[in-house]
N, C-alpha and C positions, 0 to 999 in steps of 0.2 A: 935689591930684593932677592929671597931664595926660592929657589921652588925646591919640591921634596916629590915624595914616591911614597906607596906604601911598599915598595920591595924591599925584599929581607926584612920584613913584620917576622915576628917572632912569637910574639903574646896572640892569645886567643880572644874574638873578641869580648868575654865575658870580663878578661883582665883591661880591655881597653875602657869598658864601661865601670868600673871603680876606681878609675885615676880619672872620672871625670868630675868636675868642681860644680858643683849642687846649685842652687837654686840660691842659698844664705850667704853662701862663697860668691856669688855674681852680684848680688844686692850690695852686698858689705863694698863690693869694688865700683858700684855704679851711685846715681844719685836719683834715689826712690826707685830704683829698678828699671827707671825707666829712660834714665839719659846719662850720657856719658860726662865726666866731670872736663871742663872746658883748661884753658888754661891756666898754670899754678896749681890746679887740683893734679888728678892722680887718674889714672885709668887702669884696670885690673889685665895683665895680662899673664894668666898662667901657663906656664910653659909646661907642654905635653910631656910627664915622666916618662909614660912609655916611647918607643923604638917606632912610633908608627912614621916617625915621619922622617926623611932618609935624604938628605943632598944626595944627587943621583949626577954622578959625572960623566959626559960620553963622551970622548976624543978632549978631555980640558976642558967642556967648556959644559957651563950645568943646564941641563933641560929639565924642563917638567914633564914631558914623558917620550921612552922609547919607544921605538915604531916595532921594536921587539917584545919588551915586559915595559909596561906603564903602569900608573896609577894616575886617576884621581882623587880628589878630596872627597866625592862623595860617599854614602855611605849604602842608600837605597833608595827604590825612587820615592817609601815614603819620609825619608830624609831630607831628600833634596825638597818636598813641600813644604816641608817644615824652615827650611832655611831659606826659602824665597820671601817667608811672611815676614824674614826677621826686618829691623830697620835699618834702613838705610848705613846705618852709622857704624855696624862692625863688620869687622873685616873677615873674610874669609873662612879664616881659622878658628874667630868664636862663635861664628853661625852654624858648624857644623857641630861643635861642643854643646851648642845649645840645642841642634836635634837629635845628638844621641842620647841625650839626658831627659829630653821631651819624649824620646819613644823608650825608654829606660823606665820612666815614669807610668806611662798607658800601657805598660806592657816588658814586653821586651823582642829580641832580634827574631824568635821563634815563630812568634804567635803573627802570620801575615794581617789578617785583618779582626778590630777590634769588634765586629757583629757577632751578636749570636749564631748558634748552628741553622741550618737550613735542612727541613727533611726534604729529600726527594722525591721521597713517594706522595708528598702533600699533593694536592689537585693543581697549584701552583707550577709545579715542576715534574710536575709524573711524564709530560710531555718529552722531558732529555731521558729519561728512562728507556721511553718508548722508541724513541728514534735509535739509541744502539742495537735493541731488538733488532729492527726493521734494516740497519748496518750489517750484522749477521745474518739475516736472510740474505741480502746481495751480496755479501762476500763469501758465505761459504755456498749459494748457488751460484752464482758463475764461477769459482775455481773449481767447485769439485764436482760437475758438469763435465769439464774436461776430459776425465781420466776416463766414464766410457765413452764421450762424443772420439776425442782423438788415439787414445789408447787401443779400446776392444771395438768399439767398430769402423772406426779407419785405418789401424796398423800403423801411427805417426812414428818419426822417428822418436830416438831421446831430445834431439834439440829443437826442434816444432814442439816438443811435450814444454821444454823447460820456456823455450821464448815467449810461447803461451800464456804460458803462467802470468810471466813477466809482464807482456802487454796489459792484461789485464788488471793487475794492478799499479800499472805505470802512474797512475791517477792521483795514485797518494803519495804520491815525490812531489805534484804539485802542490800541495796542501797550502805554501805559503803563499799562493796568487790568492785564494778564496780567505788566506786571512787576512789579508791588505783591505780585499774587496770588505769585507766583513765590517773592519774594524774603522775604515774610512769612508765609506760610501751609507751609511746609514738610510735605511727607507721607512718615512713616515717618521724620521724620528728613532728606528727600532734598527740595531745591528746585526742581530743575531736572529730572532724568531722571522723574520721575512724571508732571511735565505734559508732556514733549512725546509720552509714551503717551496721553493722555488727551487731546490736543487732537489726535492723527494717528486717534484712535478715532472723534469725536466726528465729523472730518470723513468717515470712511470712513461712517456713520451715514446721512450727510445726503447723501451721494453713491448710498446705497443706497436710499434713499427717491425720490431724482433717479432713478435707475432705473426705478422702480415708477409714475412717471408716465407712462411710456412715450414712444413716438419723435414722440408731437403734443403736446409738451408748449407750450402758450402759450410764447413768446419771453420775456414780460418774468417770468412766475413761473422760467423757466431762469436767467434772471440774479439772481432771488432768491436761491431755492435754492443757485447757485455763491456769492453774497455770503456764506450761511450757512455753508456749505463752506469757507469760506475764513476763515471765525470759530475754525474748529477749526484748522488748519495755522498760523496767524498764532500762537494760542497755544504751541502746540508750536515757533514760529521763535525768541519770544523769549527762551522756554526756551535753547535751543541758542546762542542770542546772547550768553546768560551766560555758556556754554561757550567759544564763539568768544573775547570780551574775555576770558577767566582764562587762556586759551592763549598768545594774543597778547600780552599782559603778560609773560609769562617768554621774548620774544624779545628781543636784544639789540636796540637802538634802530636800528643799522645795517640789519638784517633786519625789522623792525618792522611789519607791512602785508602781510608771506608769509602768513600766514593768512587773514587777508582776502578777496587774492585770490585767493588758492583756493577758499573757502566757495562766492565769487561767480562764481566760472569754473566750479563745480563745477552751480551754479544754474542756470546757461545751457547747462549739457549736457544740464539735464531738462527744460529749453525747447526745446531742440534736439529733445530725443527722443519726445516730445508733439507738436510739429508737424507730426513724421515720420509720426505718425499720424494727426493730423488732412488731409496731405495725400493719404495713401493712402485714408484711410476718408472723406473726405467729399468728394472730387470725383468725385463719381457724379452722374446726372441727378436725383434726388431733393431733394438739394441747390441745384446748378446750373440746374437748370431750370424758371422759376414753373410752376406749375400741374402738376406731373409728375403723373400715378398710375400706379403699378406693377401696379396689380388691375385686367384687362379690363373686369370685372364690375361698374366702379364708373365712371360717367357723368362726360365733364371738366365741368370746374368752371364757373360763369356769370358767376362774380364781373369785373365790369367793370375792377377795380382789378389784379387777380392778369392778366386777358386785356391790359390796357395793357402790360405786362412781359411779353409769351410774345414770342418770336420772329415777326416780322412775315411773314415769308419761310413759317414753320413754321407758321402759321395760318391763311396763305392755301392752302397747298396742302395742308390737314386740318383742316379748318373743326371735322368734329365727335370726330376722333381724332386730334388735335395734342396730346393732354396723356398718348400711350402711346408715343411715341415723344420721345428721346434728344436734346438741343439741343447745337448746336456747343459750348458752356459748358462741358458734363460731358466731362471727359480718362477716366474709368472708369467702367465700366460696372456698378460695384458700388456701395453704399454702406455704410457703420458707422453702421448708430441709436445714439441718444444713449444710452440703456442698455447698449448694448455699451460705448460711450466711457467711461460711470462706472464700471463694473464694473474695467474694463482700469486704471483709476487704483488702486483699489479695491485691485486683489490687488499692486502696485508697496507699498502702504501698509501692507499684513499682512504681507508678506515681510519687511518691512524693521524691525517692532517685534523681535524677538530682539537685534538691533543696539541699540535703543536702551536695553534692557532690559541691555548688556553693560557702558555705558557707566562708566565710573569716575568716583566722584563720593564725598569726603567728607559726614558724618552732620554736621549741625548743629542747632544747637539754636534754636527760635523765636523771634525776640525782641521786646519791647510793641512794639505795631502805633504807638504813636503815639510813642515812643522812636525805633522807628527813622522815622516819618514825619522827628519833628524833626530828626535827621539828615539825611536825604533835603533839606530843604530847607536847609540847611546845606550843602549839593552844589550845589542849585539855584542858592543867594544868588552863588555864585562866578562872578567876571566870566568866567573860563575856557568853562563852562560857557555862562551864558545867553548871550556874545556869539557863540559857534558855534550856538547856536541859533538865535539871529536873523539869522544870515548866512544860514542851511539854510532857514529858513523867507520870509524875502524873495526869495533867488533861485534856489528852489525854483516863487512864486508867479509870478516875472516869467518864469524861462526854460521854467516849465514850460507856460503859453500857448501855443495852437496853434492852427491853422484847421481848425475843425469841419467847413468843407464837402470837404474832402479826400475822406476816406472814401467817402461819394455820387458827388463828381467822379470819383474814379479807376476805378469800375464805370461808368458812364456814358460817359464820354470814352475813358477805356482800356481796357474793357472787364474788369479786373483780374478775375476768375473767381478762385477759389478754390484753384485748382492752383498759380497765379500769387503770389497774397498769401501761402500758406503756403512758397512756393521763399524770396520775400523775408521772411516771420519768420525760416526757417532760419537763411538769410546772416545777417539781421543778430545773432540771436542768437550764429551762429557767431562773425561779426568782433569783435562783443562781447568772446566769448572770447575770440579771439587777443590785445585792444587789451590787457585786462586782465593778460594775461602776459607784454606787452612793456613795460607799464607797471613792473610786478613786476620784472624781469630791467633796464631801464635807466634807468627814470625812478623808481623807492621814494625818492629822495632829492631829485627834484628839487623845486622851489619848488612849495607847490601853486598858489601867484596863478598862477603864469607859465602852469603847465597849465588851471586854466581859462581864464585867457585865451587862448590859444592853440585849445584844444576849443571855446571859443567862437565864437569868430569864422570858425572853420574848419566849426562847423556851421550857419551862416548861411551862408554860400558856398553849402554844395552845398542849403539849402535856397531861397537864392536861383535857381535853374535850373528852379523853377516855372514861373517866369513863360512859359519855352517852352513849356510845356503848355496854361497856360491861354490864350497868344492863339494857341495852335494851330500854332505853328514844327513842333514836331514832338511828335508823341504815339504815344509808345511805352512801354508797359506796364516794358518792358525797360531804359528809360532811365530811367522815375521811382523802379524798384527798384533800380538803382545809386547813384542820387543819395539815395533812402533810409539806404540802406545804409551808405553812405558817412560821411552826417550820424552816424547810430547807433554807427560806429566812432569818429568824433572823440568822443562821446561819452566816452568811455571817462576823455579825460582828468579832465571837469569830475566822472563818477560816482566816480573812487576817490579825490580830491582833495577833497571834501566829504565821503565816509565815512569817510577816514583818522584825520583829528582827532579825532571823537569815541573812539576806541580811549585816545589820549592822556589825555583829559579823563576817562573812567570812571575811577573810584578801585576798588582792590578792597575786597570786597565789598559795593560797590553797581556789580557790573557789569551785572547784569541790567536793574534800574530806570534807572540812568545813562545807556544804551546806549540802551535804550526809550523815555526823555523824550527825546534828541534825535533818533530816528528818529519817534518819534511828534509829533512839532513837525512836522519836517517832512515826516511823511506827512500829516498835518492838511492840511497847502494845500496834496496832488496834488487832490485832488476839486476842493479853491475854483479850480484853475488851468484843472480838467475844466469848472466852473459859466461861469467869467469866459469861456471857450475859446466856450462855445456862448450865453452873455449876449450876445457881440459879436453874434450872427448877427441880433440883434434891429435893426440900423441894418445890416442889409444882406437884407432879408427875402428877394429872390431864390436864394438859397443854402441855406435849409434843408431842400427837401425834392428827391430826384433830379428829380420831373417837370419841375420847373423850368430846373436845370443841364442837364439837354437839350435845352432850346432851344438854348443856346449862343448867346445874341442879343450882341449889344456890349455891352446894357446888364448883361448877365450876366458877363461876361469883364470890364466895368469893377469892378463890386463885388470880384467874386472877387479881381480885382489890387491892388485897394485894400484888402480885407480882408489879404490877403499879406504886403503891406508895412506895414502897421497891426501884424500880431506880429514880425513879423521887429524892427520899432522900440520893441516892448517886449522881446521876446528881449534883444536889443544891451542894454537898459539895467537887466538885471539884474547888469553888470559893474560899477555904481555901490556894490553892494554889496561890492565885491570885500576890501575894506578890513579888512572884519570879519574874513574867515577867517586864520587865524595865516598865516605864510610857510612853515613845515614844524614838524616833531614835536618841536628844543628849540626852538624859539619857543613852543609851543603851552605843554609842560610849565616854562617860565621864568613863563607866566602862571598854571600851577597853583603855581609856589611860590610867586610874591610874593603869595598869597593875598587878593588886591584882592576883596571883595563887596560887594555889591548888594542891600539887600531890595526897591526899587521897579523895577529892572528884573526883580529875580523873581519878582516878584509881575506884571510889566507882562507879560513872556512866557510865562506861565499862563493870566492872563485872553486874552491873543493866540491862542495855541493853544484856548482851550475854545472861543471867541467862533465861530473860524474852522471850528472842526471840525462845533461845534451846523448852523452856517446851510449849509456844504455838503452835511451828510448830510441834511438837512430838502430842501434843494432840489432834491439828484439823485433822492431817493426818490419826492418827488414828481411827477420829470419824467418817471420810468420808472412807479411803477405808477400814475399817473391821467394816464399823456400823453394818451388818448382825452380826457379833460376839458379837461387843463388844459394843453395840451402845444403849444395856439394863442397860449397869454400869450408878449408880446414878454420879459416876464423870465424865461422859462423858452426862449427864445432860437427861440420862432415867432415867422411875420409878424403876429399880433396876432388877437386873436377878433373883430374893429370893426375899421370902414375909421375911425375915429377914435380907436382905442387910441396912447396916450400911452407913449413909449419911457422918459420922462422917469424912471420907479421902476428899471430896468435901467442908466442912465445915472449915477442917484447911486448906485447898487448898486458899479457898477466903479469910477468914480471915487474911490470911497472908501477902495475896496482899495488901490489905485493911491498913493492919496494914504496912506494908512499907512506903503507900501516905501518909497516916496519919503523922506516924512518923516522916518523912523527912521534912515535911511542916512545923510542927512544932519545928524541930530543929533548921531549917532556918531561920525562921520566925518569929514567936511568943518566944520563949525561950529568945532570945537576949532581947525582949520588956520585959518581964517578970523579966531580972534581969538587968534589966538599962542599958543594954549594947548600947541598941536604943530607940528610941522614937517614939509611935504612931503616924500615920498622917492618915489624913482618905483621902488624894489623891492616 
């Protein structure tokens, strides 16, 4: 017997589906269609014209598949339904002929599910609408909370700023735990609408207890707390995320991505309206001004650290009553304590369960946890699959690199106050939006390479116009929030052109889990991109803490231009990956029929995601709650605890990451072009 491969396919599958033998063709060779002629008669067996199918030899001796590039027979999983029905009686080869011709027939490879459209805004479903809303309230309140709790009124370093971040959304690397939970553990019958009550619960919970610490809550247990907070909403997203791909499936392929950007346009309106609050409720003097006390009764403060940060101007001329009066910083004269903050998320998140309690949703039934695992990797094994994974997860790690001393710089040099940073969250959340719906409206079809190439190179431009800033051409708060801003809307291209694909790639019913392993891949290495981001600072020690970047000396302005152009040059070279992601939606679904797998790249992009996700959440956590200790080490991106601490463990630390995207890009990629195996194209 031989086994075959679909390596080195050649044809598209549009040409595999016209060399297949019809319905008249299979009759004429059977007896009534419906049984096979016995012996002395004849049985029909046409041989595959095209190249699909390829005796595969490893060392002499022939396998069905490598543990390097494999195939199997199937084609997708709703193929493979199709050819479980067949009878018992044909072999292999024409039960697969007989479900590409069956789905050849209802349709074709494009179109995932044969249901009509699904509107979202129906009463039906207005529920997953709502729940992205309520997703952007908690994610852009707890990130951009940050920048005055740790920036303007604590003076955090750069790497407390960036570990921060990171913690906080450490949550959605797990995403794949809550889609197992999801997809396998069904409550009442219902997989999806029970959890995203139970994870919008869970975080109102911990928002309540957030409360109860009151308005002097320690900085780094704040970012706790919100990382836990955000343990509950992340459940409840992926929940809705199943909802989202089951919608999106029954759009015609032309329309295919309407839903999408909607969820995510809809997401940046609760970022939008979260900001709105944070810049009305926290640019008050409380906030804005070190050392404020609002209680006559209570003595300013003596701490040496907190009086280096009071207004110079405002200390000299109130030596011992500077910390009751009001700093040019604070634009209002009010402030919103952080228990008012949580409360006010709080009641957005109760209002809103009856909605997800409406939601429509079929009853199904459990099925073996380890049945459907082996399924699930059976999803995984497929090149469709893990090569969009390793595209998200490589240039995810490169373009998501940034200069950690920013943050410190722009209060510092620009003075950016809190009124200032949340104008520029709006905008850019806003532009977000807009990019998102003009993407929608004229670009759903266009190439995704060409968009991010294009978003790319166009957000190096306007993040190129740094360099004014830092050797001082011109510094204005006004200017760096345009060029921001600006960068954020290029965005738009490379964010919906990365999350489109996966939609293609999830099979039904593994949309929950499907969806989840590629956004959980590539939330995996936002943190590693948050660690690498502020690892750099360890070979440029003058940048990690404000006191320093105020000098403003040469030798400060040379690091900082150098560290600049250091991301901007890894930025630029997460286009090496570019390769991996399909060109658009039938390219993507051509690679889910010719059903090409993989067990050693499935297994290679599992241990990559566990690997990356272990050493980022070990590291931010550590950087945030024991910076007092430990937040001097050069790998944890201080100037070192020893004037002879050794950069050298920081060094092999990036190098290595570096050397993984590199590598892998190039395996994939370029090696095959280099020994004939493919041929350059420049589309």
């Amino acid at each position: 017997m031989q086994n075959f491969s679909l390596a080195g396919c050649d044809e598209t599958a549009n040409d595999i589906l016209e060399n297949i033998p019809s319905d008249s063709e299979r009759r004429a060779a059977t007896d009534g269609g419906t049984r096979r002629r016995g012996a002395g008669g004849y049985s029909f067996r046409r041989p595959a014209p095209f190249r699909i199918f390829r005796r595969q030899v490893d060392g002499g001796a022939e396998s069905f598949e490598d543990d390097r590039s494999a195939s199997n027979g199937s084609v997708d999983t709703n193929l493979r339904t199709v050819m479980m029905s067949q009878s018992a009686g044909e072999d292999p080869e024409e039960r697969k002929i007989t479900a590409i011709d069956r789905q050849k027939k209802e349709g074709d490879i494009y179109n995932i599910s044969a249901e009509g459209d699904i509107n979202p805004l129906s009463n039906d479903y207005f529920g997953v609408v709502a729940n992205y809303f309520s997703v952007g309230l908690m994610m852009g309140g707890s990130t951009s909370l940050l920048y005055p709790v740790l920036i303007v009124k604590a003076g955090a370093t750069a790497s407390l700023m960036t570990a921060s971040y990171a913690v906080i959304m450490v949550c959605w690397s797990y995403k794949i735990v809550f889609g197992f939970l999801s997809d396998c553990f069904p409550i009442f019958g219902y997989k999806r609408k029970p959890y995203i009550v139970i994870g919008w619960l869970f975080c109102a919970a911990v928002l309540i207890a957030l409360a109860r610490e009151g308005n002097d809550v320690d900085p780094r247990n704040l970012v706790i707390m919100f990382a836990l907070a955000n343990l509950g909403y992340v459940w409840a997203d992926v929940a809705s995320d199943g909802f989202m791909v089951f919608i999106a499936h029954r759009e015609p392929i032309e329309k295919r991505g309407t839903m999408q950007t909607l969820v995510y346009s809809v997401s940046k309106l609760g970022q939008i309206a979260i900001n709105l609050l944070i810049l009305v409720g926290f640019s008050g003097p409380e906030m804005n001004c070190p050392g404020y006390q609002p209680d006559p009764s209570i003595p300013c403060t003596n701490n040496i650290y907190i009086i280096k940060r009071v207004d110079p101007e405002l200390y000299t001329n109130n030596p011992y009553s500077w910390c009751y009066e009001m700093c040019d910083d604070a634009t209002f004269e009010w402030d919103l304590s952080i228990p008012e903050f949580a409360i006010s998320i709080c009641f957005v998140i109760f209002a809103s369960i009856p909605l997800y309690l409406r939601l429509k949703e079929d009853k199904v039934q459990a099925e073996p946890r380890l049945e459907f695992l082996a399924k699930f990797w059976s999803q995984l094994k497929r090149k469709a699959a893990w090569q969009v994974i390793l595209y998200g997860m490589i240039s995810h790690i490169t373009f998501g690199v940034s200069n950690a001393a920013k943050m410190p710089a722009n209060y510092v040099w620009l003075d950016l106050h809190t009124f200032q940073h949340s104008i520029m969250v709006i905008f850019e959340k806003f532009f977000f939006f807009v990019g998102l719906n003009l993407v929608r409206k004229y670009a759903l079809n266009v190439s995704w390479r060409k968009q991010v190439l294009a978003g790319s190179l166009l957000v190096l431009v306007f993040n190129s116009l740094y360099f004014i800033i830092i050797f001082d051409v011109w510094r204005n708060s006004w200017f760096y929030i345009f060029t921001d801003v600006s960068a954020l809307f290029m965005y738009t291209l490379n964010f919906l052109a990365s999350h489109a694909c996966m939609v293609e790639v999830a099979e039904p019913g593994y949309e929950a889990i499907t969806y989840s392993l590629i956004t959980t891949a590539t939330n995996a290495v936002s943190p590693l991109s948050a660690v690498v981001s502020y690892q750099l600072l360890a070979f440029f020690p003058l940048l990690n803490d404000q006191e320093s970047i105020a000098t403003d000396t040469p030798e400060v302005r040379s690091q900082f231009a150098s560290l600049q152009a250091l991301v901007m040059l890894i930025n630029i070279s997460s286009l090496l990956s570019l390769p991996l992601l399909p060109r658009q939606k039938k390219e993507t679904r051509e690679m889910v029929a010719k059903g090409e797998i993989s067990s050693f790249w499935g297994s290679f992009v599992i241990l990559s995601a566990l690997t990356f996700l272990c050493y980022s959440t070990i590291v931010t956590f550590v950087t945030v709650k024991y910076h007092d200790v430990y937040g001097c080490m050069k790998v944890l991106g201080g100037g070192g605890c020893s004037a002879d601490e050794s950069s050298t463990m920081a060094l092999g630390l990036v190098s290595c990451i570096f050397l993984y995207c590199y590598g892998v890009s190039f395996y994939l990629t370029y090696l095959p072009i280099f020994t004939g195996e493919r041929s350059f194209s420049r589309s």
